[in-house]
C-alpha positions as CSV (number, residue, x, y, z in Angstrom):
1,X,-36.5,-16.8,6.8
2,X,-36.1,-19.5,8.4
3,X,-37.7,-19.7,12.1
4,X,-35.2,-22.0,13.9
5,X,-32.5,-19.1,12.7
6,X,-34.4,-16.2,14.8
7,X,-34.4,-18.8,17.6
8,X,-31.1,-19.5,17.6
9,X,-30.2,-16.0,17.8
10,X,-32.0,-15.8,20.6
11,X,-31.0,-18.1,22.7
12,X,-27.2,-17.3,22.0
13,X,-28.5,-13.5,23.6
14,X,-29.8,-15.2,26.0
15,X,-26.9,-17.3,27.4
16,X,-24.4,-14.5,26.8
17,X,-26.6,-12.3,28.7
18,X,-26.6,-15.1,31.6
19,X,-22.8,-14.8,31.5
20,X,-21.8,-11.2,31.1
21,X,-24.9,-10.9,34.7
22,X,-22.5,-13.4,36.0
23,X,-24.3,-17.0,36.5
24,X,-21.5,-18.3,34.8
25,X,-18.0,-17.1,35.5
26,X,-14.8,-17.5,33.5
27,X,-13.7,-21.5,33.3
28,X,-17.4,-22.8,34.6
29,X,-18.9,-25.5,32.4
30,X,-22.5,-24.8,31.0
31,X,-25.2,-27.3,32.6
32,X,-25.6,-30.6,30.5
33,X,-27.8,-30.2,27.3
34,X,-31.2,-31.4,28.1
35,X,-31.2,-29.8,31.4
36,X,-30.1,-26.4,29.6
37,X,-32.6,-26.9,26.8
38,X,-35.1,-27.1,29.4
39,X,-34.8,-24.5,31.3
40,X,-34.4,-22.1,28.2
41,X,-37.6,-24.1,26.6
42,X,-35.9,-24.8,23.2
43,X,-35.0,-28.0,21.3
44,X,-31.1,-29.1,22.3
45,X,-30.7,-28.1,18.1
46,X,-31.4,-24.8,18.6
47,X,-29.2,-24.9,21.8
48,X,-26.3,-26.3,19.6
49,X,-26.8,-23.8,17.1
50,X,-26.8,-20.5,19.6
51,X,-23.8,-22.4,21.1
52,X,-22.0,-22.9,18.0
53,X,-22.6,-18.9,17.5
54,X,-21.1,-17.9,21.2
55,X,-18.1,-19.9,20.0
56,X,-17.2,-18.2,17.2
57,X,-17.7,-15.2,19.3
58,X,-15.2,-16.4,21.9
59,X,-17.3,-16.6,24.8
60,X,-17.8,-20.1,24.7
61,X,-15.4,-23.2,24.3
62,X,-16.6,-26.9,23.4
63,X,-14.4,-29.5,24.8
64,X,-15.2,-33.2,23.6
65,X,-16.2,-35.5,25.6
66,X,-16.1,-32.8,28.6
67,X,-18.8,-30.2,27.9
68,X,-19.2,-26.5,26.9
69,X,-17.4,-24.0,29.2
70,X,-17.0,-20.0,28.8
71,X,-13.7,-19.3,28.0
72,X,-10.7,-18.7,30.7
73,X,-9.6,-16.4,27.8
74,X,-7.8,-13.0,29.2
75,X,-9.9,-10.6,27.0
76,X,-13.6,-12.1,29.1
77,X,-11.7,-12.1,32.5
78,X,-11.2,-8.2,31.9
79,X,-14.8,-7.9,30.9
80,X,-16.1,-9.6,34.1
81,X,-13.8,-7.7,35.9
82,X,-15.3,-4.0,34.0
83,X,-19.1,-6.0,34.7
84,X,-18.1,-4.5,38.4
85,X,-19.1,-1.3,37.7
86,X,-23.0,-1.7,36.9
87,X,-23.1,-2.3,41.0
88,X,-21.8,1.4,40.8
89,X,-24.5,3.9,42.1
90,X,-25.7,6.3,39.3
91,X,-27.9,9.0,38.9
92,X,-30.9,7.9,35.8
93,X,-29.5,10.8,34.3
94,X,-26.2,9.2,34.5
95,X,-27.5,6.4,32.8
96,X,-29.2,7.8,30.2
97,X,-26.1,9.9,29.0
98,X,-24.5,6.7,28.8
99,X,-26.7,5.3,26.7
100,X,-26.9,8.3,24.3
101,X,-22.9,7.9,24.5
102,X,-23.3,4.6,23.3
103,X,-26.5,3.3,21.6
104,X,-26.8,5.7,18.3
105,X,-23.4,3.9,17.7
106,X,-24.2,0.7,18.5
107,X,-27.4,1.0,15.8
108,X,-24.8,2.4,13.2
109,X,-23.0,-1.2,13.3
110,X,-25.9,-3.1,13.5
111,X,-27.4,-1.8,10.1
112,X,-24.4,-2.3,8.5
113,X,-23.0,-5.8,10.7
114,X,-25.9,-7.8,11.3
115,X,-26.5,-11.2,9.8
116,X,-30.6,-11.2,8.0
117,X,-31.2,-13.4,11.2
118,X,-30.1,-10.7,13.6
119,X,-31.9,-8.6,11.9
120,X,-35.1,-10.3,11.7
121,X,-34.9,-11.1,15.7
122,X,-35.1,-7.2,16.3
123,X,-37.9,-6.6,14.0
124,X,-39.8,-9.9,15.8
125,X,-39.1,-8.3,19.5
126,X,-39.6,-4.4,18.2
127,X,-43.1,-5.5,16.9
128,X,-44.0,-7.4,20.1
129,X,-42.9,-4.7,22.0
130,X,-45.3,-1.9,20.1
131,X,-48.5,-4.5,20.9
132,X,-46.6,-4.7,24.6
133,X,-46.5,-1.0,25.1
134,X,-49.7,-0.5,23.7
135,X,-51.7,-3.0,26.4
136,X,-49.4,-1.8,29.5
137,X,-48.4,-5.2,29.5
138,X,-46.3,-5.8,32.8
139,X,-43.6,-7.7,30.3
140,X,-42.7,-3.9,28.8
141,X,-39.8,-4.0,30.9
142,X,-38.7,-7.6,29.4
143,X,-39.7,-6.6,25.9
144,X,-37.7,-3.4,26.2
145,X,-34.5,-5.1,27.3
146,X,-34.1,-7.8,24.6
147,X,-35.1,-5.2,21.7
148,X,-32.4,-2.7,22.6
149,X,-29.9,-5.3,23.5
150,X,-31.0,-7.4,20.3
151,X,-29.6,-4.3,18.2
152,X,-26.4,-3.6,20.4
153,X,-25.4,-6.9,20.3
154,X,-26.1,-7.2,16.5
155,X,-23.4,-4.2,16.4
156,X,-21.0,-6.9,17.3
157,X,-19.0,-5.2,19.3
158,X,-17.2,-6.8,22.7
159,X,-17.5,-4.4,24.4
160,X,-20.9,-2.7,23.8
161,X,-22.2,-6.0,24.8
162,X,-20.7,-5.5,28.3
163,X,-22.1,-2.6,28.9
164,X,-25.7,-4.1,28.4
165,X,-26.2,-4.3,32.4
166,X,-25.9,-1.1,32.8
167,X,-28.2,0.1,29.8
168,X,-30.9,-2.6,31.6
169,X,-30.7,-0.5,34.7
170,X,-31.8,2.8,32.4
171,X,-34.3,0.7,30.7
172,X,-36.2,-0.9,33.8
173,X,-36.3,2.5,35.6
174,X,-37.8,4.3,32.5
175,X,-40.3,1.9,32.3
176,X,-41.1,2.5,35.5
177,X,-41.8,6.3,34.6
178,X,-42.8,5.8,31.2
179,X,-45.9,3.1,32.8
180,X,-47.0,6.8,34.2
181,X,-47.1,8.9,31.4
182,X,-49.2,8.1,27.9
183,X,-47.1,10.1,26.1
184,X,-43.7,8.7,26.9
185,X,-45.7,5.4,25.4
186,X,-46.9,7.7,22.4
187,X,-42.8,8.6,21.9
188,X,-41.8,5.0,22.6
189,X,-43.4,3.3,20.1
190,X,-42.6,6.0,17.3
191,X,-39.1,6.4,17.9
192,X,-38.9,2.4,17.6
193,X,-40.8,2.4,14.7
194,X,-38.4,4.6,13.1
195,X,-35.6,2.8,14.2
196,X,-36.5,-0.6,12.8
197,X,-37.8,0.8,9.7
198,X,-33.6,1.7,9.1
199,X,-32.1,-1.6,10.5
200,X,-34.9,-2.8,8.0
201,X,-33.7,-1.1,5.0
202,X,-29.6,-1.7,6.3
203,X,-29.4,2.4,6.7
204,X,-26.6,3.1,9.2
205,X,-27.2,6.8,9.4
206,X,-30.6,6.9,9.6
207,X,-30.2,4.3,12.3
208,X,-27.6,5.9,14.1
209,X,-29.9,9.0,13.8
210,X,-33.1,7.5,14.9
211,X,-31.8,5.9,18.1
212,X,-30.2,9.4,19.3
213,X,-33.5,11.1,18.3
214,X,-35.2,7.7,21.1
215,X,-32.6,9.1,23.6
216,X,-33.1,12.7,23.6
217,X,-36.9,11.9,23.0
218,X,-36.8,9.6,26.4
219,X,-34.8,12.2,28.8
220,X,-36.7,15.0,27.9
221,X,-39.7,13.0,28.8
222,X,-38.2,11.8,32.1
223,X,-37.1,16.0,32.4
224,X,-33.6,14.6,32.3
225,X,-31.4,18.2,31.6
226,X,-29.5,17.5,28.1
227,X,-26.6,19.7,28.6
């Protein structure tokens, strides 16, 4: 598989992620190429290429001859506008029901939605992540993130993608606990194991079933009461 693919998908997570945590708002124009490429540390092809993908997701519009802008479109203003509630105080075990809610699902689509690049780019961040968790590296948090939100955004879906803030919150403050405890680690790296071994094989059940087995796994760790 082509590197420059996995890249590409990347970056486009990367931008959209910038947008939905609200550097760029509805109708602002994305900084000029090089300076963009630059900051992300990729080529200006790749940066085409994940900008070509956020377009034919709708969250980005090219105009020639004026720039790339994220779109004044009615259907991202209400997103912004639901982006208001990861500000919203919440109890971790608030959080963690959310994502049990919401992330089995999320894994469902993926197996069966997600391009061979999309799914490549999960396996790439869920193996870094297993040597991450493994040395305590401080970038567990970072790892974490993208391999969790690499899969719910694979899912395709709007609005699972808007709710990424708020499964970020969950995810830095189990780190947090989990950076305590060996065998939250021990779980960790299991339960993703498992769960790219389905999005591997394009199993949407066992996907589905593995990421709900992560969740109860995690808040019984964290003595989170599963009612």
């Amino acid at each position: 598989m082509n590197p420059n693919n996995i890249l590409s998908i990347r970056t486009a997570e990367s931008l959209s992620q910038m947008i939905f945590e609200g550097r760029f708002a509805p109708g602002d124009r994305l900084p000029g190429e090089p300076l963009l490429a630059r900051e992300l540390g990729i080529s200006r092809t790749t940066l085409r290429e994940a900008i070509r993908i956020l377009s034919t997701r709708g969250l980005l519009e090219v105009r020639r001859g004026a720039g790339t802008f994220v779109t004044r479109s009615e259907r991202i203003h209400e997103d912004f506008e639901l982006l208001k509630i990861r500000d919203t105080h919440v109890s971790l075990k608030d959080l963690y029901e959310m994502r049990l809610m919401f992330e089995p699902q999320a894994a469902y689509y993926a197996a069966l939605r997600a391009s061979d690049q999309e799914i490549a780019a999960i396996l790439d961040y869920g193996e870094a992540l297993g040597d991450i968790i493994r040395r305590r590296d401080p970038r567990w948090d970072e790892l974490e993130q993208k391999f969790h939100n690499a899969i719910a955004s694979a899912a395709h879906n709007q609005f699972i993608t808007v709710l990424l803030p708020i499964f970020n919150r969950a995810i830095r403050q189990g780190v947090i606990l989990a950076n305590e405890d060996p065998v939250v680690a021990d779980h960790s790296l299991g339960d993703h194991r498992l769960i790219m071994q389905y999005l591997r094989d394009r199993n949407p059940i066992g996907a589905r079933a593995a990421m709900h087995l992560h969740m109860l796994n995690t808040m019984r760790d964290f003595r989170i009461e599963i009612d």
